[in-house]
C-alpha positions in Angstrom: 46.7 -55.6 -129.6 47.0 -52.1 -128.7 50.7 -50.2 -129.3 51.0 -49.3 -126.2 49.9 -50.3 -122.2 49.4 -47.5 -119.9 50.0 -48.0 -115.8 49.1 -44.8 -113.3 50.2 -44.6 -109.9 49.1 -41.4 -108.3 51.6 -38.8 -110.0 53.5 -41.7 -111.8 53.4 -43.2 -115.1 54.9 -46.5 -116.9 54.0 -46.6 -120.3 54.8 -49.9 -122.0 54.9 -51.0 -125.8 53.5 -55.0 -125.7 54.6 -55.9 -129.2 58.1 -55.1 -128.2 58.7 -57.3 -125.3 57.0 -55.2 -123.4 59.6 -52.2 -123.7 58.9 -49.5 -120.9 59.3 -46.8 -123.1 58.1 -43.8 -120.9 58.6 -43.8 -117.2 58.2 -40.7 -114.9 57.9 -40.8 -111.1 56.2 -38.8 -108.8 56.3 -36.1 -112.6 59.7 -36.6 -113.4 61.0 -38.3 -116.4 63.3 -40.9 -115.6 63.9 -42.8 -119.1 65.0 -41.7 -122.5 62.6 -44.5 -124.5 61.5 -44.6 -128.0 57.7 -43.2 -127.3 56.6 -43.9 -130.7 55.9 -46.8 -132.5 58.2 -45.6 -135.7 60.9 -44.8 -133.2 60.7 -48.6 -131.7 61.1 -50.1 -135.2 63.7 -47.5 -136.2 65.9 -47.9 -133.0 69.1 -49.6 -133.3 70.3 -49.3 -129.5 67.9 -51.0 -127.8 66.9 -48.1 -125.7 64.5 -49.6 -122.6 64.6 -53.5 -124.1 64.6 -57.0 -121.8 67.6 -58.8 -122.7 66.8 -62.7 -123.1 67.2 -65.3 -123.2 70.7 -63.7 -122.9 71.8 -60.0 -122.6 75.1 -58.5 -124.8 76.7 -60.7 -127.1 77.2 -63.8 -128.0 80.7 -63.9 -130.2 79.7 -64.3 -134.0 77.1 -66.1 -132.9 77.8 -69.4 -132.2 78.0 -71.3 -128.9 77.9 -74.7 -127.7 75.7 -75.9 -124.9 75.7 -79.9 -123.7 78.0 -81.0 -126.2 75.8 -79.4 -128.9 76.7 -76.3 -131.2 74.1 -73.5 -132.0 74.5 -70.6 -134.6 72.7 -67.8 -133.9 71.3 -65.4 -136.9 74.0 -62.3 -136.0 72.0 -59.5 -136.0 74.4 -57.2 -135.1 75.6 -56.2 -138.7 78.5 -54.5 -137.7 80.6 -57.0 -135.6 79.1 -59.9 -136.6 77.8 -61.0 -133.1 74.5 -62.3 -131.5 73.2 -59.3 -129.3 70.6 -59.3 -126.6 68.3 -62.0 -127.3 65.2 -62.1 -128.8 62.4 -61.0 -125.9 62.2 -57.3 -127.8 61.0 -59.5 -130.8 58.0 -61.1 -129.1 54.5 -59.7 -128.3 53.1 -59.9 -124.8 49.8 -60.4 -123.0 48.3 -58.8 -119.8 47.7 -61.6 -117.9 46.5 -58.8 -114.9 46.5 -55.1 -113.4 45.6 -54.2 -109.8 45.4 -51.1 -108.4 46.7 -51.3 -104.6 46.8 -49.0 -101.4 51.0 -48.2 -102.2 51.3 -49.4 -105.8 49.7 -50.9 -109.1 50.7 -54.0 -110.6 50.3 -55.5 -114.1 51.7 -58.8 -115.0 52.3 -59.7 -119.2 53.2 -63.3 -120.1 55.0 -64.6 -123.1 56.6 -67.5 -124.6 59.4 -68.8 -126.8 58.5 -71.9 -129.0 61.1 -74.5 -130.2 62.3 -73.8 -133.9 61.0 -69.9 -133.1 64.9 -68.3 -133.2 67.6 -69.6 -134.9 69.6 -71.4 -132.7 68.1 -71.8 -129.6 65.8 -75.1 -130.0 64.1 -74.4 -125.9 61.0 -73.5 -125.2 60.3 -70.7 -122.4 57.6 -69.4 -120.9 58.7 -65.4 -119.5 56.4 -63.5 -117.0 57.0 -60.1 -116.7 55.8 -58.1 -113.7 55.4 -54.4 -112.8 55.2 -53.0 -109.5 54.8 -48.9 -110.0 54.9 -47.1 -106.9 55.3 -43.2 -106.4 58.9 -43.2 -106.2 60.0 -46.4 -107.8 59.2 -49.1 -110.6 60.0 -52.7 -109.3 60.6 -55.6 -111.9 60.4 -59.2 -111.6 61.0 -61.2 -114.7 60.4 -64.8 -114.4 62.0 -67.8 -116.8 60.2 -71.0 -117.0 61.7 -74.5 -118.9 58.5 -75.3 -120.8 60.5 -78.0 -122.9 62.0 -81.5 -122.1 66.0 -80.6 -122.4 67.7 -78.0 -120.5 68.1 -74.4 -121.9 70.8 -72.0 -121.6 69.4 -68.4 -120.0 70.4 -65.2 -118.8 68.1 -61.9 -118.4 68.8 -58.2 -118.3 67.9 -54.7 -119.1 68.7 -52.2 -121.3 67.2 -48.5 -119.7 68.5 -44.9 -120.8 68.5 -42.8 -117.8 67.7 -39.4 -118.2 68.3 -35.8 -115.8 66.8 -33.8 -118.6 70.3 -32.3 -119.3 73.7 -33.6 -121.4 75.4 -36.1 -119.0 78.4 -34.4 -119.2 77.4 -32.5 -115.9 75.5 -35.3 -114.5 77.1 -37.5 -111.5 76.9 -41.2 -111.5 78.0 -43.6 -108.9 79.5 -47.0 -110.4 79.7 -49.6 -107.6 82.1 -52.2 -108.8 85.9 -52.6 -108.6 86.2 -54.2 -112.2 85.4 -54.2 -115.2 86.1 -56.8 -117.9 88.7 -56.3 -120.5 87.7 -56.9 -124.1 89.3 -58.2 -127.0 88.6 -54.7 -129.0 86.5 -51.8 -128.9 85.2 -53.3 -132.3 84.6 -57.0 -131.2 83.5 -56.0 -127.1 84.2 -59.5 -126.1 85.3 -60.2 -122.8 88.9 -61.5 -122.5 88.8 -63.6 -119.5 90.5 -60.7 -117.8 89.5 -58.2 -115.0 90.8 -54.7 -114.9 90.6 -51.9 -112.6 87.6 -49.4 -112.6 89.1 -46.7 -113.3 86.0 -44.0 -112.8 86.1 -45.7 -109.5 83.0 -46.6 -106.9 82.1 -43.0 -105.5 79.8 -40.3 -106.8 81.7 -38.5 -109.3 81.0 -35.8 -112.5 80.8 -38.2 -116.0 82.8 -35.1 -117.9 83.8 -36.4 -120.5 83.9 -40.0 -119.8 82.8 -42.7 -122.7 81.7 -46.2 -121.5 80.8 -49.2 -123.5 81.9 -51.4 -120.3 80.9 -54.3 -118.8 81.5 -53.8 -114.9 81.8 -56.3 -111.7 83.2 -57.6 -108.6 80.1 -55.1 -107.3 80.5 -53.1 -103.9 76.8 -53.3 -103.8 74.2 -53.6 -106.1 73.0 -50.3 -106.9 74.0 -47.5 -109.3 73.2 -44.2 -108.5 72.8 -41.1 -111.4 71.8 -37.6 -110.2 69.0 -38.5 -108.2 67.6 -41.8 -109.5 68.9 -45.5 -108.7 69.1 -48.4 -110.6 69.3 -51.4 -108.4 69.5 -55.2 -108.6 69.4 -57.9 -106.9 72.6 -59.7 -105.7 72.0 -62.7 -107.5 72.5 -60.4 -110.8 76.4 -59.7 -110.4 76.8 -57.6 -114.0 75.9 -54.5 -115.0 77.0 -52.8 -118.2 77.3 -49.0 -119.7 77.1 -46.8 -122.5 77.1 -43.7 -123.2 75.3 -42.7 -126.6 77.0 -40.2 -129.3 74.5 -37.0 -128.4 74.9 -37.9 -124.5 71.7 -36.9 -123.2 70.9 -39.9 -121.1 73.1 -43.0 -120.5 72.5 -46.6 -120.2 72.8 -48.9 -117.4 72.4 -52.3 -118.2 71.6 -55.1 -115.1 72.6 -58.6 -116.0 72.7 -61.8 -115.0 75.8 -63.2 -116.9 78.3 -61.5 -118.6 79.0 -60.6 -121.8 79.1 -64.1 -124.2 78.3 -66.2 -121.4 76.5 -68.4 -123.7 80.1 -69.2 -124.5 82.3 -68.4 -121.0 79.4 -69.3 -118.6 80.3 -66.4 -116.7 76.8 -66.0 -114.7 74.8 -68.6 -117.0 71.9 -70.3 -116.3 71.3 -74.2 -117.3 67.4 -74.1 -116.6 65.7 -77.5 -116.6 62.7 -78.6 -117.8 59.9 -77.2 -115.5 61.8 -75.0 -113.3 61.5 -72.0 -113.1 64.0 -68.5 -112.1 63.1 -65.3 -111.1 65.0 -61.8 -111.3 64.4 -58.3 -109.6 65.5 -54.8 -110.5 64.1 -51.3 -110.8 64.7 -47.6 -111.0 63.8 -45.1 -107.9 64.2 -41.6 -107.1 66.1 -40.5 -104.2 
């Protein structure tokens, strides 16, 4: 298999790593970069904050781990070292195949197709068949992620997204638009485990200068479902009523993170999914310039 996938639309580019869950790690539209991504393979291995990853078969964390789903409890192997928590699934880990690429009158399309086997990951016994699918237009990427039950018992799911947007300049003088009235408290800034309770946004839901603002946040009770920064959106579909955001130490792009559940919802069910045996659940979100 190749390190990386290339897809050309015109004057736009989506360069995508196929071992790595299908990472988009270089996206530019009509010639302007959109996403800070790891455009190396030794920067993929090496990266520790996910930059550009699919988040399932649950995005965030899962507290230390452990959850119980019909009656049963799981453990999760905690790969994140420093809290001791389950975070963002295990789709990064798997390698993907092109299943097809057409080039169309407004767009081109390439579809990959993976799955998850029984007894693959610690702690999640379902099996999952995930089809990914890339629309790349001039101005836009659309992406449709789709979760099939491949086993005979129902499997606990959630999807997301984990992209670094970039202006090309420190965020700091960058505006972003945050449309939600929440965001949910958490235990610690250590432990980032929801507490059950909603607080107020306090950046608020209009287009405003980041400064000096720091997020590691999980926002909701959306106005609508699109976030805007400088002159690219991130939307999502309404079914997908999560989002989260970080802003990195050297501040040069920032994260913003569509998901299906909330944080732990493997343990809070906040947003999750019970997906029975030969069903099947589709997402769509994307990135576009306006």
């Amino acid at each position: 298999m190749d390190d990386f996938h290339v897809v050309t639309y015109k004057n736009s580019k989506l360069q995508l790593a196929p071992k790595y869950g299908c990472n988009p790690n270089i996206l530019i539209l009509n010639g302007q970069k959109v996403l800070d991504g790891n455009e190396t393979e030794e920067l993929l291995k090496e990266d520790y904050i996910c930059k550009g990853d699919f988040l399932a078969p649950f995005p965030n964390r899962v507290c230390d781990g452990i959850y119980t789903f019909e009656g049963e409890t799981y453990q999760l192997y905690p790969n994140e070292t420093a809290r001791g928590h389950a975070l963002h699934g295990f789709l990064m880990k798997k390698a993907c195949e092109l299943v097809s690429q057409d080039e169309r009158a407004e767009s081109t399309v390439a579809v990959f197709r993976t799955t998850f086997i029984k007894g693959e990951f610690q702690g999640y016994p379902f099996d999952l068949e995930m089809t990914l699918t890339f629309t790349l237009k001039e101005t836009a990427l659309d992406i449709e992620i789709t979760a099939k039950n491949t086993g005979t018992t129902n499997a606990p799911y959630g999807i997301g997204w984990h992209p670094y947007l970039t202006a090309g300049k420190k965020i700091d003088d960058c505006k972003l638009r945050i449309p939600a009235k929440k965001i949910m408290e958490v235990r610690t800034d250590k432990e980032l485990i929801p507490t059950g309770k909603l607080l107020e946004n306090e950046f608020g839901p209009e287009l405003k200068t980041i400064g000096a603002t720091q997020l590691d946040t999980c926002f909701t009770d959306l106005v609508d479902h699109t976030v805007k920064f400088e002159n690219i959106e991130l939307w999502m579909e309404e079914s997908m009523q999560y989002f989260q955001s970080y802003t990195p130490e050297e501040r040069l792009s920032i994260a913003v993170e569509p998901m299906s559940c909330a944080p732990d919802a493997f343990n809070n069910g906040l947003g999750l999914i019970t997906l029975e045996p030969g069903k099947s659940i589709s997402h769509q979100f994307g990135i576009r310039l306006v």
